[in-house]
N, C-alpha and C positions, 0 to 999 in steps of 0.2 A: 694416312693421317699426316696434316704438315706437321715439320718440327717443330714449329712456335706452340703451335694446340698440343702437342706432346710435352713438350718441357712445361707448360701449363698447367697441363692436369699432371704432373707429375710435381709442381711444387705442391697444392694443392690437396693432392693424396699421403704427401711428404708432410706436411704440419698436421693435416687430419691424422694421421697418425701419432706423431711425435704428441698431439694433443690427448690422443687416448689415452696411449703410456702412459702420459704425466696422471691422468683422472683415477687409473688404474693403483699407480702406485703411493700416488697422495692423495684424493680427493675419494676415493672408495671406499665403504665402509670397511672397517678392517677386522669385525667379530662375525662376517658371512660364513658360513658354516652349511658342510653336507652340498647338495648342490648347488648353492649361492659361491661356493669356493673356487669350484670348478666351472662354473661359468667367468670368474674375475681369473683363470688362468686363462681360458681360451678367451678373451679380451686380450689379454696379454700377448699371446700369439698371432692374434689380430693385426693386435701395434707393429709387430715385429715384420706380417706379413704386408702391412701397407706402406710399411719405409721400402721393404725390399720389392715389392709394384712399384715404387716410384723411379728406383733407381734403374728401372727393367725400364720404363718410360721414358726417361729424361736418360739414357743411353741406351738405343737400342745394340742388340749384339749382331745383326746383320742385315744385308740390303732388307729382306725379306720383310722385317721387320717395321722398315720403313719406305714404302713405293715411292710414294708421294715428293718424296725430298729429292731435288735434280742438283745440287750440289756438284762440283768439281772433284775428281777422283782426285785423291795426294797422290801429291809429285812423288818420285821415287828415288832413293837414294843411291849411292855407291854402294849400299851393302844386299840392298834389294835386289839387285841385277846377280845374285848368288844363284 
């Protein structure tokens, strides 16, 4: 996947998100009870799970993660040569 499509869908997932949240903690009825309660928790973790997909998106953690990007390897410093 290129990076542009990746930081893409990753703001994307990132407001989809942060939108739930918001719906969860303001906009949701607040007298749900028994399994209406526990469904608006795991909402909750929802929110929490698609900020943290985004930020897995919009940086991957290694090549592996991202083929597609032919990018220039960083230069290497004075201290890298350790």
């Amino acid at each position: 996947m290129s990076m542009a499509l990746r930081r893409t869908a990753a703001v994307i997932v990132l407001l989809a998100g942060i939108a739930l949240g918001f719906w969860v903690v303001f906009g949701s009825p607040h007298d749900w009870e028994g399994g209406m309660r526990l469904l608006k928790f795991a909402l909750g973790l929802t929110s929490l799970g698609m900020i943290t997909a985004s930020a897995w998106l919009m940086f991957p953690g290694s090549r592996d993660d991202d083929d597609d990007d032919i990018s220039p390897h960083p230069m290497t410093g004075p201290l890298d040569a350790l």
